[in-house]
C-alpha positions as CSV (number, residue, x, y, z in Angstrom):
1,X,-35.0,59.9,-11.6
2,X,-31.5,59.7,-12.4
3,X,-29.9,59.4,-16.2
4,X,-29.9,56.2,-17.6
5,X,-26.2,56.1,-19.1
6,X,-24.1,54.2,-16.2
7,X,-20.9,56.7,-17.2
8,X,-22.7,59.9,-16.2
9,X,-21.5,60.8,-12.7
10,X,-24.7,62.8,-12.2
11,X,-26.3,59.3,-11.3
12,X,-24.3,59.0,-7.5
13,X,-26.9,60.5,-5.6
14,X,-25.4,61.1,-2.1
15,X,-28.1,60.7,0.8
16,X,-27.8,60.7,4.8
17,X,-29.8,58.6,7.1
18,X,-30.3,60.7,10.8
19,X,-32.7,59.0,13.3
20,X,-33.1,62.4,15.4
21,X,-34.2,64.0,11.9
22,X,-37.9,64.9,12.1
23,X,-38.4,63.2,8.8
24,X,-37.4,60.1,9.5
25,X,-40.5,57.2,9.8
26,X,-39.8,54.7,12.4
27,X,-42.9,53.2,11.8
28,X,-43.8,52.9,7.9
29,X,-46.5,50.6,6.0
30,X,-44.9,49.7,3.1
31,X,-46.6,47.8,0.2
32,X,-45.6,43.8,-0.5
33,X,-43.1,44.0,-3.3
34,X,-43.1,39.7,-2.6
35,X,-39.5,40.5,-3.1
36,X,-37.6,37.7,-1.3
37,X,-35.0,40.3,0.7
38,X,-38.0,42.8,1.2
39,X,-38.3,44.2,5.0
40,X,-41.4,43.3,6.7
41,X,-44.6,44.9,6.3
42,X,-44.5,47.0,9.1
43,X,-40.7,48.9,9.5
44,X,-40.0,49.3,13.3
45,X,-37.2,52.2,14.6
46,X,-35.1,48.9,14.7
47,X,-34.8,49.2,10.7
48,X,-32.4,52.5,11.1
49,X,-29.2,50.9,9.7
50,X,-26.7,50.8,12.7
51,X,-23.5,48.9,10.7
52,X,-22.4,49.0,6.9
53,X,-23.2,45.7,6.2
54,X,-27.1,46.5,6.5
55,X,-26.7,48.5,3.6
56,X,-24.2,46.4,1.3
57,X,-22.4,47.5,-1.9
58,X,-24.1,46.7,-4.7
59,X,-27.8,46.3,-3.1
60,X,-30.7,47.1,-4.6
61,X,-32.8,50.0,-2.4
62,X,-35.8,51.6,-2.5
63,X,-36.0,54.8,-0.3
64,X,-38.3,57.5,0.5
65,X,-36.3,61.1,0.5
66,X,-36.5,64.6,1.2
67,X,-34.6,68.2,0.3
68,X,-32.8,69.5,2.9
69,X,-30.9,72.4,3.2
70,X,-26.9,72.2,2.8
71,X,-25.5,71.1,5.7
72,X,-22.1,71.4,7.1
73,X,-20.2,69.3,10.3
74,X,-16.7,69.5,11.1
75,X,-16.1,71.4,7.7
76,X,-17.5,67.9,5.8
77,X,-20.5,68.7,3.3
78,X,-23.5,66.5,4.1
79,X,-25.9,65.1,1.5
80,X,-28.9,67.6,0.7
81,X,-30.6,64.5,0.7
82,X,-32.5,63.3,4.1
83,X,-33.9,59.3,3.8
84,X,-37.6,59.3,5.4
85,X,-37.8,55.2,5.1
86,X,-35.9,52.5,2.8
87,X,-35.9,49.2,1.9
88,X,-33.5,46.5,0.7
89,X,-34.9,44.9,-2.1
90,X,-32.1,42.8,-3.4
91,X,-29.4,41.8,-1.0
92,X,-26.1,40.5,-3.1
93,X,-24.4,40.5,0.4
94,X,-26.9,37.7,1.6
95,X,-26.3,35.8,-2.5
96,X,-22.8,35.5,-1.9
97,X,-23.6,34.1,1.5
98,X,-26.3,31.1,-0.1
99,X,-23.7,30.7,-2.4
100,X,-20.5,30.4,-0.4
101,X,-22.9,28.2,2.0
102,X,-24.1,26.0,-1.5
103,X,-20.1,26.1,-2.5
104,X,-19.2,24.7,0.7
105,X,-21.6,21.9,1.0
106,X,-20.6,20.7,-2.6
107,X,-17.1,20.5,-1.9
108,X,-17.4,19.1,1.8
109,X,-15.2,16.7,2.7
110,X,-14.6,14.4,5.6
111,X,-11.2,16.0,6.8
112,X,-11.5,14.9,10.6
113,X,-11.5,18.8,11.3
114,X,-15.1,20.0,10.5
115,X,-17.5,18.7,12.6
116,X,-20.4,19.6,9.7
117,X,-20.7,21.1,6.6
118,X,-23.9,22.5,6.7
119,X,-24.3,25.7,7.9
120,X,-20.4,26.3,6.9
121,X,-19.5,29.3,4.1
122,X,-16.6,29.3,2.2
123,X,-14.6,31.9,2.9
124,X,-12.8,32.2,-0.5
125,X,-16.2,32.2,-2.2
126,X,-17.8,34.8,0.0
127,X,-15.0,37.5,-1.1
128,X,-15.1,36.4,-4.4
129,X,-18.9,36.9,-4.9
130,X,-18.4,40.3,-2.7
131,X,-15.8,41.6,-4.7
132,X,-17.4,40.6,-7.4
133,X,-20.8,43.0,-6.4
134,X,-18.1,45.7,-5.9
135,X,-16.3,45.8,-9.2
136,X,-19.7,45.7,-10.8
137,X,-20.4,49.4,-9.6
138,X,-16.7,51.0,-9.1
139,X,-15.1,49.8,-12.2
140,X,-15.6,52.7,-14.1
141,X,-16.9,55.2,-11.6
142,X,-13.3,56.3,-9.5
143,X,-14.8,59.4,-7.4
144,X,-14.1,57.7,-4.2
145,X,-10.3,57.5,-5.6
146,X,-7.7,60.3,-4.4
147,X,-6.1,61.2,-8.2
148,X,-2.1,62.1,-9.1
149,X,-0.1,62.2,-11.5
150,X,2.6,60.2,-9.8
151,X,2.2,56.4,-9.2
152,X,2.8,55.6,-5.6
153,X,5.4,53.0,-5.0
154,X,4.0,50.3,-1.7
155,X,6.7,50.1,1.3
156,X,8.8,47.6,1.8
157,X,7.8,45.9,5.3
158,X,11.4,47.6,6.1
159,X,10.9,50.7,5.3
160,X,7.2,50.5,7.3
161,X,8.8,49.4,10.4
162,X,11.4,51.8,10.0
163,X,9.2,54.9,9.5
164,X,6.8,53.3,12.4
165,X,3.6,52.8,10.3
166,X,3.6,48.7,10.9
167,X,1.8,49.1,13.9
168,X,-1.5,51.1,12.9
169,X,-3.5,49.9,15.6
170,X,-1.4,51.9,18.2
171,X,-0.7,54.9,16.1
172,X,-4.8,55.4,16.1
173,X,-4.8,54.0,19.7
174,X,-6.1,50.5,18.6
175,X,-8.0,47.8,20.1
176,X,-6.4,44.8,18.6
177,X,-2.8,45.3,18.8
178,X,0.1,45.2,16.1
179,X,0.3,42.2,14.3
180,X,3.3,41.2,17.1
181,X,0.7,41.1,19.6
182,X,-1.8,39.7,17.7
183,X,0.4,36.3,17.0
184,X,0.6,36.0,20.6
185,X,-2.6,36.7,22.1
186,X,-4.1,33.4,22.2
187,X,-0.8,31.5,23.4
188,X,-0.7,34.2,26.4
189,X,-4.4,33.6,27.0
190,X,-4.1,29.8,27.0
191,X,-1.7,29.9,28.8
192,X,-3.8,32.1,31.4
193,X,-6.4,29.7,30.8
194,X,-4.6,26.3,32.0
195,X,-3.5,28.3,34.8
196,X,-7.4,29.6,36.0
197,X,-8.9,26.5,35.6
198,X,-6.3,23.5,34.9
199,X,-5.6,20.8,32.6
200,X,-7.9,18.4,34.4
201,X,-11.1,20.3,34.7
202,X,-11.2,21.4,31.1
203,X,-10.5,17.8,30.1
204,X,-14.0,16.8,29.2
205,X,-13.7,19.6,26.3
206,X,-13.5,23.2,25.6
207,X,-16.0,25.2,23.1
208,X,-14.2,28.3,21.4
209,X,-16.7,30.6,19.9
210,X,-16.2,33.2,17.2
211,X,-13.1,31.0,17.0
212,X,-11.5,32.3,13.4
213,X,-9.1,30.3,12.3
214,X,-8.8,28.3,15.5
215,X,-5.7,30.0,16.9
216,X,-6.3,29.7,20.8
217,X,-8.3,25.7,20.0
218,X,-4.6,25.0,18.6
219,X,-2.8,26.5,21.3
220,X,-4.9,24.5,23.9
221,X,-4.1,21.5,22.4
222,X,-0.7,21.9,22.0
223,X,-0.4,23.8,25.6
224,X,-2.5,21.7,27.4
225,X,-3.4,18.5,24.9
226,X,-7.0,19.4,25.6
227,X,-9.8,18.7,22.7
228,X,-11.4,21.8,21.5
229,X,-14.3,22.6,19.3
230,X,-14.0,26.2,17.7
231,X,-17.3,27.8,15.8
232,X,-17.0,30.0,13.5
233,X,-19.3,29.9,10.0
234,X,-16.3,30.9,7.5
235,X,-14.8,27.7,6.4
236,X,-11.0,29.2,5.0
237,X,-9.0,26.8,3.3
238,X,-5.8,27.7,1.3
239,X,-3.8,26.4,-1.4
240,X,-5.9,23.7,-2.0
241,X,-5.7,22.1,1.3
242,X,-8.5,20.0,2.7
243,X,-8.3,21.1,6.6
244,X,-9.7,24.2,7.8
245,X,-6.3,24.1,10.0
246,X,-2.9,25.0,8.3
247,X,0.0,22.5,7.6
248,X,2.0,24.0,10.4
249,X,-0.3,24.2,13.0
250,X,-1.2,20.3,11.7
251,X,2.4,19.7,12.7
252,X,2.8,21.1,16.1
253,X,-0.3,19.6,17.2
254,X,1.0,16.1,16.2
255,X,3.9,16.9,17.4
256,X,3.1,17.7,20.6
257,X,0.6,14.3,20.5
258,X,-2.3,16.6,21.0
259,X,-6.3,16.0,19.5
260,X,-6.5,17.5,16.7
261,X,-9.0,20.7,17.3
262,X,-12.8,20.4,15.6
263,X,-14.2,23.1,13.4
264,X,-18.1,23.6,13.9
265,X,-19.1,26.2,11.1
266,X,-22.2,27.6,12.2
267,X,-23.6,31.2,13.6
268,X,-23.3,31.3,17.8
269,X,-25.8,33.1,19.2
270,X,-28.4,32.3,22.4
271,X,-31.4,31.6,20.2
272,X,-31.2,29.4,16.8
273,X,-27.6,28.0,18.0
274,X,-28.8,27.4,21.6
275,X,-31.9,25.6,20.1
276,X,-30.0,23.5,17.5
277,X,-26.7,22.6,19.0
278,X,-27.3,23.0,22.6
279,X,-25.4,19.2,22.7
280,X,-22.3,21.1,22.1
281,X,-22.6,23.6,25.1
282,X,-23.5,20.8,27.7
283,X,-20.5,18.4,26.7
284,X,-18.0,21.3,27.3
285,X,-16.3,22.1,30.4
286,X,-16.0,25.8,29.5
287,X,-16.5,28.5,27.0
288,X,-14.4,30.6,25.9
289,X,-13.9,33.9,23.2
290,X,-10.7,35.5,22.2
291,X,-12.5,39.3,20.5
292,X,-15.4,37.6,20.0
293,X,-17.1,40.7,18.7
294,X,-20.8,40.9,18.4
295,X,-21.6,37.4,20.1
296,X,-19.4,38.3,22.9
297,X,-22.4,38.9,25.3
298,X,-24.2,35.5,24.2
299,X,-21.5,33.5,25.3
300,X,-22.2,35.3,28.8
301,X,-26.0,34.4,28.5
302,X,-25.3,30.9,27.7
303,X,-23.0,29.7,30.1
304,X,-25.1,31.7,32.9
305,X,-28.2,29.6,31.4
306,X,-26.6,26.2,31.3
307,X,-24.3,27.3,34.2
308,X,-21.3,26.8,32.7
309,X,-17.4,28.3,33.6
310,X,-16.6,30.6,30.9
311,X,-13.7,33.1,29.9
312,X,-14.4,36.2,27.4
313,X,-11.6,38.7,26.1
314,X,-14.3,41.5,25.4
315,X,-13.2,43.4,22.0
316,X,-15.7,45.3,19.3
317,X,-18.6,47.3,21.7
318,X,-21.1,47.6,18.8
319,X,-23.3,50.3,20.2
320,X,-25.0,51.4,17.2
321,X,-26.0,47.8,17.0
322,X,-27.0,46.8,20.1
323,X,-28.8,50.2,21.3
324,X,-30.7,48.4,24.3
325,X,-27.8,47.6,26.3
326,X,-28.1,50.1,30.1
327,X,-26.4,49.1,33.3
328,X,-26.1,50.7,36.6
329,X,-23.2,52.3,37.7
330,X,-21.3,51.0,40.6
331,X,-21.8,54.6,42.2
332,X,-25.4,54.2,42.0
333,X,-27.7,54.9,44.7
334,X,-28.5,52.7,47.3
335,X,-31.9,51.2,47.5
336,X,-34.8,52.8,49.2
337,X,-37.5,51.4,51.1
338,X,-40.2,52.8,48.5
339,X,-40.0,50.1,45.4
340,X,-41.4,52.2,43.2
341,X,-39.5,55.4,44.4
342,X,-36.2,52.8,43.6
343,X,-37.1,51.7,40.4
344,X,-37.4,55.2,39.4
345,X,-34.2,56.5,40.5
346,X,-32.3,53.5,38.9
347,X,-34.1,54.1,35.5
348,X,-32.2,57.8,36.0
349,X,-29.1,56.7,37.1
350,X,-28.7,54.0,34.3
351,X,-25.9,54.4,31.5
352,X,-25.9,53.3,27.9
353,X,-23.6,51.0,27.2
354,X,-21.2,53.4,24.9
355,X,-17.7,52.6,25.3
356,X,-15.3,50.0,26.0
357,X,-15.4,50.5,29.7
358,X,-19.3,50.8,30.0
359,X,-19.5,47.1,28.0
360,X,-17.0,45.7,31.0
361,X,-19.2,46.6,33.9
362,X,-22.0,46.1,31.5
363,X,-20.9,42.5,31.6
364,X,-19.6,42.1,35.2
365,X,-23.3,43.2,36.3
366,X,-24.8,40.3,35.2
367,X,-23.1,37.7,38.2
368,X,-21.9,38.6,41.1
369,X,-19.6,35.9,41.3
370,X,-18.4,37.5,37.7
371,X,-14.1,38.4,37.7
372,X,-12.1,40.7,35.9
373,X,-8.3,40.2,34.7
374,X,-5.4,41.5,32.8
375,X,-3.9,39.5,30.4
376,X,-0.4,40.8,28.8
377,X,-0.8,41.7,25.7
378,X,-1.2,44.8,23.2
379,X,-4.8,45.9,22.7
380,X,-8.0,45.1,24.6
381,X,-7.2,42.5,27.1
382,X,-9.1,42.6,29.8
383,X,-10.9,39.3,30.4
384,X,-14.2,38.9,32.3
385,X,-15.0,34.8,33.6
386,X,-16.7,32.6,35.6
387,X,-14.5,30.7,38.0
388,X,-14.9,27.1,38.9
């Protein structure tokens, strides 16, 4: 039980979650609290939180702990506390997405851009209501804050490109790219895309998943003047504008006598998606994904299932959150003539899908008639397709 007044800093209770710990519970019964964000009835070793946004800022949790004795790694303190089970009983991460969602339907219009507004969440409503959760609990409580006595004036953008610190991602040997590179990465991949598989072919239509702002759909159309439809839930919309594409990108698309690019705002993924909009994936002539991040591997599944030509710029890996994902190393051994004897070698020699490189040839095993290129630009750019 911690002190009721919200000032007293006693109340921060630090804990650690460790699935090798022999305290944690991957199977738990936990009561029916009928609370609407609850976990299930029975928690499976699945409910170990493998990202940040299972556990949001300002959620409400309910966790079963344990003592242990101080702990130190890499000269970092670890919480005396171990968590045996927990779970979420109120989500605000999951509020500010039914209200971002209810936001966006109420202020939907017909702007020739967005296919549908259901399923669509407003961007600028999501942060709102998330930063909204997050003032509510670090307003007044700054231990997370480095202190001094001197304010810190911000660089200029000058004086960051000057002392080199503009380009972050490669100082810390990043995956994305400087901003540079990331401006041009979806003009040098549609541009690697017309080449591959042509104007003509991908005439009937291109689907662009985890899409963002539609940055490669509008380089298609101005490259190639090829209709795409980009998916992405977050509808962003600034300075009052009613198209989910800026003003400038508007302009070089008309300019260049191009269809204008459609915005589907829903969740890709090879289940509810698949089941829902599966109109969308047979209409297309290819898919594609620039970083596509955690749906990267569905848009593999799907095109394999509907046998479609597809092109994927692998990013995030995500191994925490995908922890099923083996493959087979290329130098694996060859098959025997006992079945059984082969099966069990192969479940030896198979690799958890860990790093960047493991993910490529954890996607390449899944065709044969799957390529690999190099596309040039800053940051992870090896794309893996399907040719025609």
């Amino acid at each position: 039980q911690q002190p009721n007044d919200p000032n007293d800093p006693t109340r921060i209770l630090k804990v650690r979650f460790q699935r090798n710990s022999i305290h944690w519970e991957s199977h738990h019964q936990q009561p029916n609290h009928n609370h609407s964000f609850a976990l299930d009835a029975t928690v499976a070793d699945d409910n170990f939180p493998t990202k940040s946004s299972q556990l949001p800022y300002g959620a409400k949790v309910r966790m079963k702990l344990v003592k242990q004795q101080q702990q130190q790694i890499d000269s970092i303190s670890m919480p005396s506390y171990g968590v045996c089970w927990w779970e979420l009983m109120d989500n605000p991460r999951q509020d500010a997405i039914a209200l971002a969602q209810q936001e966006r339907r109420d202020s939907a219009v017909d702007d020739g851009t967005t296919t549908s507004a259901m399923g669509g969440i407003s961007y600028s409503a999501y942060l709102q209501a998330r930063g909204l959760a997050y003032s509510k609990y670090n307003s007044q409580n700054k231990v997370f804050e480095t202190s001094s006595d001197e304010p810190k004036e911000r660089a200029t953008p000058k004086q960051r490109k000057r002392e080199g610190v503009d380009n972050i991602d490669n100082r810390g040997g990043g995956i994305h790219g400087d901003k540079r590179a990331k401006a041009l990465r979806a003009k040098l991949f549609a541009a690697w895309l017309l080449e591959t598989y042509t104007k003509e072919f991908m005439q009937q239509g291109v689907l662009d998943v985890a899409g963002g702002k539609g940055a490669l759909s509008i380089e298609l159309a101005v490259q190639g003047q090829l209709f795409c439809t980009w998916i992405d839930p977050f509808v962003r919309r600034s300075g009052g504008q009613k198209s989910s594409i800026a003003k400038k990108d508007m302009k070089r698309i008309r300019k260049a006598d191009a269809p204008m690019p459609a915005h589907l705002p829903r969740y890709f993924n090879n289940r509810k998606f698949v089941e829902e909009s599966s109109r969308y994936i047979e209409s297309a002539s290819l898919l594609i994904g620039l970083h596509p991040d955690e749906c990267t591997e569905d848009i593999v599944d799907v095109a394999l299932a509907f046998q479609k030509p597809f092109a994927v710029v692998p990013c995030c890996v995500f191994p925490g959150l995908f922890p099923n994902r083996y493959y087979i190393p290329t130098n694996a051994s060859t098959m025997s003539n006992n079945v059984d004897e082969d099966k069990r070698e192969k479940q030896h020699e198979s690799k958890f899908v860990q790093s960047y490189e493991d993910f490529i040839s954890y996607l390449l095993a899944k065709d044969d008639r799957l390529k690999m290129a190099t596309l040039p630009f800053e940051g992870r750019n090896q794309v893996i397709y399907l040719p025609i």
